[in-house]
N, C-alpha and C positions, 0 to 999 in steps of 0.2 A: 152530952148525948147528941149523936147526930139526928140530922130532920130528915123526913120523908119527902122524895123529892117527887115521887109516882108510886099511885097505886091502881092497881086494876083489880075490881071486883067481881067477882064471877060474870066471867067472859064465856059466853056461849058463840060458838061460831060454826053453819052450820052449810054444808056443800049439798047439792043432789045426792040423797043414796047413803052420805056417809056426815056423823057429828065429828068436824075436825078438834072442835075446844068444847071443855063442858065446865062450865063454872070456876072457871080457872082463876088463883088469883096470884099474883105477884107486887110484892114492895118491894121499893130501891132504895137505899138511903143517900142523901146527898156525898157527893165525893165520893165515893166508892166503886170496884169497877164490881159488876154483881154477873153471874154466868148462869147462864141458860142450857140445860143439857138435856139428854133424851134422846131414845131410838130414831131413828128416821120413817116419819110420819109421826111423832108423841105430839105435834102440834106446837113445838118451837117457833119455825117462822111465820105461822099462821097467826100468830099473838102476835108478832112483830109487827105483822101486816096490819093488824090493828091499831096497833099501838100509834103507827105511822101513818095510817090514813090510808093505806093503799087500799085497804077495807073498810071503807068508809060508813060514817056513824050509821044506825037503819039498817044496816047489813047484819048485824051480830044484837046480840045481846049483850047489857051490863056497863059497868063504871068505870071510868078514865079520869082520872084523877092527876094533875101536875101541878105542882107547886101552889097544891091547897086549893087549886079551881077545875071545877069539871069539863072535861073536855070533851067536845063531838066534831071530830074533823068530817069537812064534808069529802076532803080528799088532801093528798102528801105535801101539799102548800100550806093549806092550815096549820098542822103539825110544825113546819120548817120555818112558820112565821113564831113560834113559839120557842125552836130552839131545839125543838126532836129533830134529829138529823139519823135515817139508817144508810147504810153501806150494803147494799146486798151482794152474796155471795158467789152472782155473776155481775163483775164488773158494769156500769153503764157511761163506760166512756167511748168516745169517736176517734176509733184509730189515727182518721187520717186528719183528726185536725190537732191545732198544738195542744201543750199543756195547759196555756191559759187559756185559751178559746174552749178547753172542756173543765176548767175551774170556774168561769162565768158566765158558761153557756148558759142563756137566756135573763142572765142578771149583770149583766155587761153594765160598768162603767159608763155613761152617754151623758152626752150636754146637746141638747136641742135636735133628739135625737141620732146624732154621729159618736160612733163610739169611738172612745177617749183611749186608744190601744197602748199607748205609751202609762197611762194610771192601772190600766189592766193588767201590764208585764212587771211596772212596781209592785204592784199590790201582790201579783205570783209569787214573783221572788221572795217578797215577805213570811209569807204563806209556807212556801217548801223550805224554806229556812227553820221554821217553827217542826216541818217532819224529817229534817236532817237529808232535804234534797239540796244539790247545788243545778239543778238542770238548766240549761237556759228555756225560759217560757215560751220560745217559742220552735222548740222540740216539738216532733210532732209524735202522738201517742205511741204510735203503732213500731216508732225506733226505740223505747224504753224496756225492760225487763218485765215481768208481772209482779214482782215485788216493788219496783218503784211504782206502778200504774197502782196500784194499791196504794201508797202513800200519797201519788196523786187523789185520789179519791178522799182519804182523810185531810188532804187540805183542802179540797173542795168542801167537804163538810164544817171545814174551820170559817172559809168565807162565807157562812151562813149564820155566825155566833151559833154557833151548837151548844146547847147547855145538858145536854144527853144526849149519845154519840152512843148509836148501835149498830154492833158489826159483826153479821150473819157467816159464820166460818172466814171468817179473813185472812187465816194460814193454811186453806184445803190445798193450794197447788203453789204455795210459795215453796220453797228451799228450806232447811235446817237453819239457815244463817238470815235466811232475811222473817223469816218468822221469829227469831230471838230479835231482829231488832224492832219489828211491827210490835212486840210483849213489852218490851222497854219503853218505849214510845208509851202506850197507855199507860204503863207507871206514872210516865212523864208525866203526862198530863192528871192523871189522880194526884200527882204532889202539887197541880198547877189548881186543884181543884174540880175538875172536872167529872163528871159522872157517865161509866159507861156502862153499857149491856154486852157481854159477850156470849156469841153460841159459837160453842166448837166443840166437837167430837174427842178433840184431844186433851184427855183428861191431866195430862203431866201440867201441860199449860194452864188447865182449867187449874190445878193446884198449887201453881207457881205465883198465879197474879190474881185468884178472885177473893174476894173479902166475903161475900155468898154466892150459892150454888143451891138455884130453885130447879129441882126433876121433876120433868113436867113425862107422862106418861101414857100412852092411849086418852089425850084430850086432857087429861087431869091432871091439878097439881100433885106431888106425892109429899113432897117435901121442902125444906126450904132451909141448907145448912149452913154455922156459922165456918169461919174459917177454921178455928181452932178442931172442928170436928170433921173435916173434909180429911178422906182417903179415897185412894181409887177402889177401891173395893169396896166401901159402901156408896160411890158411888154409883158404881156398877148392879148393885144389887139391887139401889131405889131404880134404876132405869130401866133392866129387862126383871124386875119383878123377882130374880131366884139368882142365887149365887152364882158364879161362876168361875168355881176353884179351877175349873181346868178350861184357858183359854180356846183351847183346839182341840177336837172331836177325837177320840182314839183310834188309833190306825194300824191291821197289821199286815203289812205291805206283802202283795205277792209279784214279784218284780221277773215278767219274764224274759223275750229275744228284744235285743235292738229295734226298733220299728223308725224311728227316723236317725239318719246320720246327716251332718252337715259336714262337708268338709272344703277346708282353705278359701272361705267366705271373705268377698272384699266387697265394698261397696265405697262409691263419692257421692260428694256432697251435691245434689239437683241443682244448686247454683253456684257456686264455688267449685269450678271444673275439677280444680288441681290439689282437691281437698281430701283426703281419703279419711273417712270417719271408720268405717269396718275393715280390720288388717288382720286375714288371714283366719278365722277364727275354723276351730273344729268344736262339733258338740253332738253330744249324741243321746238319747233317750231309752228306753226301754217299756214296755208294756206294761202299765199297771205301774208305775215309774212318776213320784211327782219330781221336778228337776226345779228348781229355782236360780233364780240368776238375778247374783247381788254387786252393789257397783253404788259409786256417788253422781250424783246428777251430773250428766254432759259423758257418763263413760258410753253411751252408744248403744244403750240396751238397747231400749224401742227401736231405734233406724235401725241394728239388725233383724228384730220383727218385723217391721213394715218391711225392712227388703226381701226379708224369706218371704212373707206373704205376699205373693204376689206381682212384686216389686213396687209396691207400694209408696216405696221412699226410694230415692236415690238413684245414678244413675251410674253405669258401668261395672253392672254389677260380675262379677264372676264365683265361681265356685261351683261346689255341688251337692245336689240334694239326692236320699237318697231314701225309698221309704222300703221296709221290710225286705234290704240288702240291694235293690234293683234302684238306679235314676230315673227321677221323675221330672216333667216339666213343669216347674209352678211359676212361669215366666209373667203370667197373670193370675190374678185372684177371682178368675171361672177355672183355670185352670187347676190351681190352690186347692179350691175347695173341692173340685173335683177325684180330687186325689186324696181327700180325707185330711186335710189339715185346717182348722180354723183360726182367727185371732180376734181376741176378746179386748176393743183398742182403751187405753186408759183414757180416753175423751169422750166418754159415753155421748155425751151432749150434742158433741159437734161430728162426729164418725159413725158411732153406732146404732143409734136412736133416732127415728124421724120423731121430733115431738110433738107434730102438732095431729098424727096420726093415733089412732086407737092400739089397745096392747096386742088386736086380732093380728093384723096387719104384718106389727111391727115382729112378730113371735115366726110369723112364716116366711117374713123376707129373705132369708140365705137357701131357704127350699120352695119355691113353687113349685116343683114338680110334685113334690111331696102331697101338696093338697090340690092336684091340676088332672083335668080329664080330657084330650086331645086337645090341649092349649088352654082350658077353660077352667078357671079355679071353681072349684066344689066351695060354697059357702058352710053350707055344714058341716064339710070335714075340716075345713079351715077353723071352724068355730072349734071342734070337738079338739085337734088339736091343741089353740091356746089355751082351754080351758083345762085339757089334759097337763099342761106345763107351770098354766099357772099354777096347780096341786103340787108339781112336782117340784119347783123351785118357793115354793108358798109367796107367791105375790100377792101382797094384802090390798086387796082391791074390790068395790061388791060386782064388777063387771069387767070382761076383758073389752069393754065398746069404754072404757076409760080413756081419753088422752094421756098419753105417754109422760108428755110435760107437765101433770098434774102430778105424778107419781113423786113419792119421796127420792134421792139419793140411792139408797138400797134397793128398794124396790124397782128403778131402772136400770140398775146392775144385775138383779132377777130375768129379767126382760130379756134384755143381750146374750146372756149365758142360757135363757130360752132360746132365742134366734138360732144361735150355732149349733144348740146341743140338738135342736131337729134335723141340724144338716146331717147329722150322727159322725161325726168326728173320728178320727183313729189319733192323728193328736190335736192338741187345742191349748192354745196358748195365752193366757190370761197374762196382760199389759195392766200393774199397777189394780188390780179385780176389788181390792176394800178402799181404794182412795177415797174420801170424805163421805165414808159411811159410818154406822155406830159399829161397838164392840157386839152389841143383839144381832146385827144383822150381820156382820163379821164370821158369829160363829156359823151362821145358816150357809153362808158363802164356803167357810173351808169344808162343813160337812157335806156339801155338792161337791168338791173337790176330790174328798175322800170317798164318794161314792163312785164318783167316776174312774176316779185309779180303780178300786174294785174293780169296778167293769172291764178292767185290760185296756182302759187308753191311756195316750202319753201324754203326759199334760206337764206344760213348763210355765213358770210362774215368775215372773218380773215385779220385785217388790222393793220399794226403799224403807221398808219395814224391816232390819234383819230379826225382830225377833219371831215376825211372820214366817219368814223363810223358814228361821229354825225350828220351827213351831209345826211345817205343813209338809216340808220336802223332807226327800227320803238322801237328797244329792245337789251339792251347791257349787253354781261355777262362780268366780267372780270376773267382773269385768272392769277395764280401766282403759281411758282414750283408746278407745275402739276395739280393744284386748281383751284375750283370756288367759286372765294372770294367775288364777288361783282353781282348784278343784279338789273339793273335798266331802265325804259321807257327813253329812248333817251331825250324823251319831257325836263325829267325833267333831263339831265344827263350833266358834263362838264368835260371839262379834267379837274379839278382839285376834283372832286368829282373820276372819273377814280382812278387816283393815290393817293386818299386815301384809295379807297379800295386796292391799291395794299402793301401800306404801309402796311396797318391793316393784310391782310392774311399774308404778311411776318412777321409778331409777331405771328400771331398764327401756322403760320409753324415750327415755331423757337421752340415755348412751347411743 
């Protein structure tokens, strides 16, 4: 029988206004990788933050428990001199310095204080060898992928002897392929012995490699399953509380005139002069119309978004835009918005969101006019709005004076899709709209979608979900190296009809 390697005993943790944990408790057993699941805000990383010190002992309530001795970190060195090592979900490494300068940054190698750079770049290469890196060590961050920066990160946590290894969504913004190999890798290491924590959203994964799966929900534990019992579908019912036989909200579309037309769309690469990423594309929407647009990573979705918004990406752009039959100028994004088009960027964090600003603020940023009286914002109608959006998008919050970067995932996706829907939109363009959020907050999202088609707007939808797509749109392009290779009625559409036509336009991109 295996041993207990951590326990946590009713863990109270508790913010201004709101109980993020209540009596929570969680066991790991040694060697085992154990998963952590839950809506966005059930209080997932907030246990983690404990676990790991970043919420240091005196802060919270209740018992820490690792390998049979109680623990009170005063802060994330204590824990890491033990052998707790987390990964969180926004990278913390330094672009511009190398690989090994962010694997021992501040634990550097030294003899007589000069540090020993030649034992540091052995000791890397050891390191990334163990996560199936061959990079040279002294790469510097900011030229690698986000999938290897990631497995940077997991050897950094190896050069700390990690004896439980927690890693807060670690596949939210990788690839298909380099998250099968981030999954492998923990196996690896669960055969090597090792003990890890996983939170992620994605439950196929959660059901591919966890040995348990504790659903932690509005602060509380709910449950805590063994492998042999894990389904996505009970886990989905321990995590938003009620079934949910029907992923996507019922829709019955009333789809009327054209309202945006793009036509023979080209755009280049902003640094790469002689690069043309967008070739010629045509597309066109209709009112009350969800349009989705599917493709494998690098086929040019986004950069055709960012270049129709605004020109936001890219440079030498041409074509033409065209809204309810007449050309419009959307040469910038005052222009853009002006014209009644918005876009909802899949970077919430780093585009859409100021985070260190309140949800007032952030809710009325694409309209100040909206809440302004001869140049002067109205504080109370600015309030009455957020507070009107928050109802309407249900941002779980007990005040819109919240900082932004306090908010869960979902509930920053709320926020944004506030911002724009005050501009009042005719159409609005969701880039990637559920990326690392839960299936709870997921449904809340598509049924905004479908209220808004309701409404008569045109709304296009960028997802490398296809069974989102097939699930939300009424009409699907697909796209391939900078192309529109495929177009078809959802009705009759499947992923494997999808990736034929992606197959087929990479032959004739090749010709």
């Amino acid at each position: 029988m295996a041993s207990t390697i951590l326990e946590m005993r009713d863990i109270t943790k508790t913010f201004p206004g709101v109980k993020a944990l209540s009596n929570v408790t969680l066991s790991v057993e040694e060697g085992e990788i154990h998963a952590i699941v839950g809506e966005n805000g059930a209080g997932k990383s907030t246990l983690m933050k404990v676990l790991s010190g970043v919420y240091p002992s005196g802060t919270y309530d209740g018992t820490i428990v690792f390998r049979g001795q109680e623990c009170q970190f005063a802060g994330i060195h204590d824990s890491e001199r033990l052998g707790i090592v987390i990964i969180h979900q926004e990278l913390a490494l330094v672009p511009m310095l190398s690989i090994a300068e962010n694997i021992f940054l501040g634990n550097e190698h030294a003899s007589y204080g000069v540090i020993d750079w030649n034992a540091n770049e052995t000791r890397t290469r050891a390191l990334l060898k163990k996560v199936g890196l061959d990079e040279d060590p002294k790469t510097l961050i900011t030229n690698i992928g986000v999938g290897k920066q990631q497995l940077v990160e997991i050897a950094k946590a190896l050069s700390k002897q990690v004896k439980l290894l927690i890693l807060d969504e670690p596949t939210a913004s990788l690839s298909e392929k380099d998250s099968q190999a981030l999954l492998d890798l923990l196996l690896e290491f669960k055969r090597q012995g090792m003990t890890s924590i996983l939170i992620s959203h994605k439950l196929n994964e959660v059901s591919r490699v966890a040995d348990h799966v504790t659903v932690i929900r509005d602060g509380q534990t709910i449950e805590t399953l063994a492998r042999k019992d894990v389904t996505e579908d009970r886990i989905v019912t321990s995590m938003v509380g009620r079934s949910l036989d029907d992923r996507y909200p019922p829709r019955e579309p009333k789809i009327g005139e054209v309202v945006l037309e793009v036509k023979d769309w080209s755009v280049y690469h902003p640094i790469h002069a002689e690069r043309q990423v967008i070739k010629g594309i045509d597309l066109n929407v209709r009112r009350g119309e969800v349009v989705g647009i599917a493709g494998l990573m690098g086929a040019g979705r986004t950069e055709f978004a960012m270049s129709l918004f605004g020109r936001s990406w890219g440079r030498r752009i041409t074509g033409t835009v065209l809204l309810d039959g007449k050309p419009v100028d959307v040469s910038t994004v005052g222009r853009a918005v002006d014209r009644g088009i918005a876009y909802v960027t899949e970077d919430r964090k780093t585009y859409g969101l100021n985070l260190i600003d309140h949800i007032k603020h952030n809710v009325t940023a694409a309209n100040m006019k909206g809440v302004s009286k001869r140049g002067v914002i109205d504080d109370l109608r600015e309030l009455a709005v957020a507070n009107e959006y928050r109802a309407k998008t249900n941002i779980r919050t007990p005040s819109v004076y919240q900082l932004t970067g306090n908010l869960s995932g979902g509930n920053q996706q709320k926020v944004v899709l506030s911002k724009w829907l005050f501009a009042d939109p005719e159409v609005l363009i969701l880039d990637e709209p559920t990326r690392g959020i839960d299936v709870g907050a997921k449904y809340e999202i598509y049924t905004i979608i479908a209220r808004l088609a309701a409404e008569g707007r045109a709304i296009i939808v960028i997802s490398s979900e296809m069974p989102e797509l097939l699930g939300i749109s009424d009409r699907i392009y697909v796209m391939n190296e900078g192309r529109i290779v495929g177009e078809m009625a959802a009705s009759e559409a499947s992923q494997e009809k999808i990736m034929r036509a992606i197959i087929r336009g990479e032959g004739k991109a090749a010709s």
